[in-house]
C-alpha positions in Angstrom: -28.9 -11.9 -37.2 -27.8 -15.0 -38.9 -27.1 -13.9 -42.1 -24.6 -11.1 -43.1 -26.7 -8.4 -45.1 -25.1 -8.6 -48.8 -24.7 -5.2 -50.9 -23.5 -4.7 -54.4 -21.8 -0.9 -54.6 -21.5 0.1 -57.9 -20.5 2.7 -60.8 -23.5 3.0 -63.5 -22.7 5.0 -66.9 -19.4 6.9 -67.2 -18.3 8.3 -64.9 -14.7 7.5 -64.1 -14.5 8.5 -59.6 -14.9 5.6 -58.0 -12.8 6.6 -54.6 -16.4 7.0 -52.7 -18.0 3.8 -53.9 -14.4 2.5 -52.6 -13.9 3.6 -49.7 -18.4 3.1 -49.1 -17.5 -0.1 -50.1 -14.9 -0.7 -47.4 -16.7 0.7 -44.6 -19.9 -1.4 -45.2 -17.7 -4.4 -45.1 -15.9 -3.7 -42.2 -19.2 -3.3 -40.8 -19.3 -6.9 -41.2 -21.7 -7.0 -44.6 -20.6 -8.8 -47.5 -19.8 -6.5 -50.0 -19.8 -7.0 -54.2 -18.5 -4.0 -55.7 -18.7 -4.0 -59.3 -16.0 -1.4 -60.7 -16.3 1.7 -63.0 -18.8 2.2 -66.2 -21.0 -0.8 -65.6 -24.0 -0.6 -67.5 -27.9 -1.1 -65.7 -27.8 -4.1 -67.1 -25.0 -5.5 -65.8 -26.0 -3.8 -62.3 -28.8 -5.6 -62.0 -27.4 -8.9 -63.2 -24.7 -9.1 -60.6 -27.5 -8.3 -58.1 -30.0 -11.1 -59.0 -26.2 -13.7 -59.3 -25.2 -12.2 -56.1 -28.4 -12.8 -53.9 -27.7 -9.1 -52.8 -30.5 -7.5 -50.3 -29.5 -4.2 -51.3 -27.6 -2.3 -54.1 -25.6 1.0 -53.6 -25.7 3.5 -56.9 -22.8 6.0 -56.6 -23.3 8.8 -59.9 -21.2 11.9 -60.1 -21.5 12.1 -63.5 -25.2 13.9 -63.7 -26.7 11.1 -65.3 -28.9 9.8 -62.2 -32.0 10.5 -62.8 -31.4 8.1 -66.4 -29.5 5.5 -64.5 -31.3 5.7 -61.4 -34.7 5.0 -63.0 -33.4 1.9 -65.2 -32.2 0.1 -62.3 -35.5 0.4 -60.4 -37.2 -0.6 -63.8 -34.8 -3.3 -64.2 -35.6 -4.5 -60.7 -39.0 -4.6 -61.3 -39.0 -6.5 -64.6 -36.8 -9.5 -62.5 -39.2 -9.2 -59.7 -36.3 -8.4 -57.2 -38.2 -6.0 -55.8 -37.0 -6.5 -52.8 -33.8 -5.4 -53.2 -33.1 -2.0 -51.2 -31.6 0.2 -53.6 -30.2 3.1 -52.6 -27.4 5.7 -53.5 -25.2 8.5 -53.5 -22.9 11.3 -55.5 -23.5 15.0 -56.7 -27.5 14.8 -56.9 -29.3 17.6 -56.5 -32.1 17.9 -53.8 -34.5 19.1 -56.4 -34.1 15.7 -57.3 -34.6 13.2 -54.9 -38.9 13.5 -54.7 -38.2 12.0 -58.0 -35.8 9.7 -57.3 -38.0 8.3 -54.3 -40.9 7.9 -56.2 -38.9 5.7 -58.6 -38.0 3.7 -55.2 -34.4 4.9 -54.6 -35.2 3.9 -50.9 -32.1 7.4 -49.7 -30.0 9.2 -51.2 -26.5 10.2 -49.4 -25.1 13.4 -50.6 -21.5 14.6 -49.9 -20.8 15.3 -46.6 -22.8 11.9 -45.5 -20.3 10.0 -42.8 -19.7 6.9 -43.7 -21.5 5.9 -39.8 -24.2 6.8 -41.2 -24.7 5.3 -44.0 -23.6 2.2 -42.4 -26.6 2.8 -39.8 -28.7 3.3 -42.7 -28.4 0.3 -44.4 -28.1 -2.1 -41.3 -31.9 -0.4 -39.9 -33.2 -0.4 -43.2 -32.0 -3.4 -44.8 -30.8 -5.7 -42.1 -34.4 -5.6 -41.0 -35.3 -8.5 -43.4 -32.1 -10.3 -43.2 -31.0 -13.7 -41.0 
């Protein structure tokens, strides 16, 4: 692989825990990805901006706040109306399981709920990501 896969991690609506996107964060980059993270109570908007500036192949959505299914679904949609839908977008937090059908079918590509090691969300993202990339 030529080319380090490049992720944005960040904090949609609210919410004010960021320790998991952090420490997400650090373990995807010293996994050797290049890694954007965007700090707390970004908007979609801006989300999705810093992806398309950034070049990123993927995009990490942490929510604790309950709002996922709201910013979740604007992301994707945001996405779509840049046509950067190629970028892998997937994401973690308090999300309950009843919930991720949806969330899948809005292309969330996974979901990691607590108790997810940080291995495996960095094996995650390098097979399903890294697949495209260099």
């Amino acid at each position: 692989m030529s080319e380090r896969i490049r992720v944005v991690v960040a904090k949609p609506g609210l919410d004010g825990h960021d320790r998991g996107a952090k420490v997400v964060a650090r373990a995807l980059r010293d996994a050797g990805m290049e890694v954007i993270y965007t700090g707390l109570h970004q908007t979609p908007e801006q989300i999705v901006e810093t992806v398309i500036q950034e070049d990123a192949d993927c995009v990490g959505l942490s929510v604790l706040s309950g709002a996922h299914m709201t910013l979740f679904r604007r992301v994707t949609e945001l996405l779509a109306e840049r046509e950067a839908t190629d970028v892998v977008v997937f994401g973690g937090g308090i999300i309950p399981d009843g919930d991720l059908p949806e969330l899948q079918r809005l292309g969330v590509a996974k979901v990691f709920t607590p108790g997810a090691t940080m291995e495996e969300i960095v094996r995650w993202v390098r097979e399903n990501v890294g697949a495209g990339v260099g």
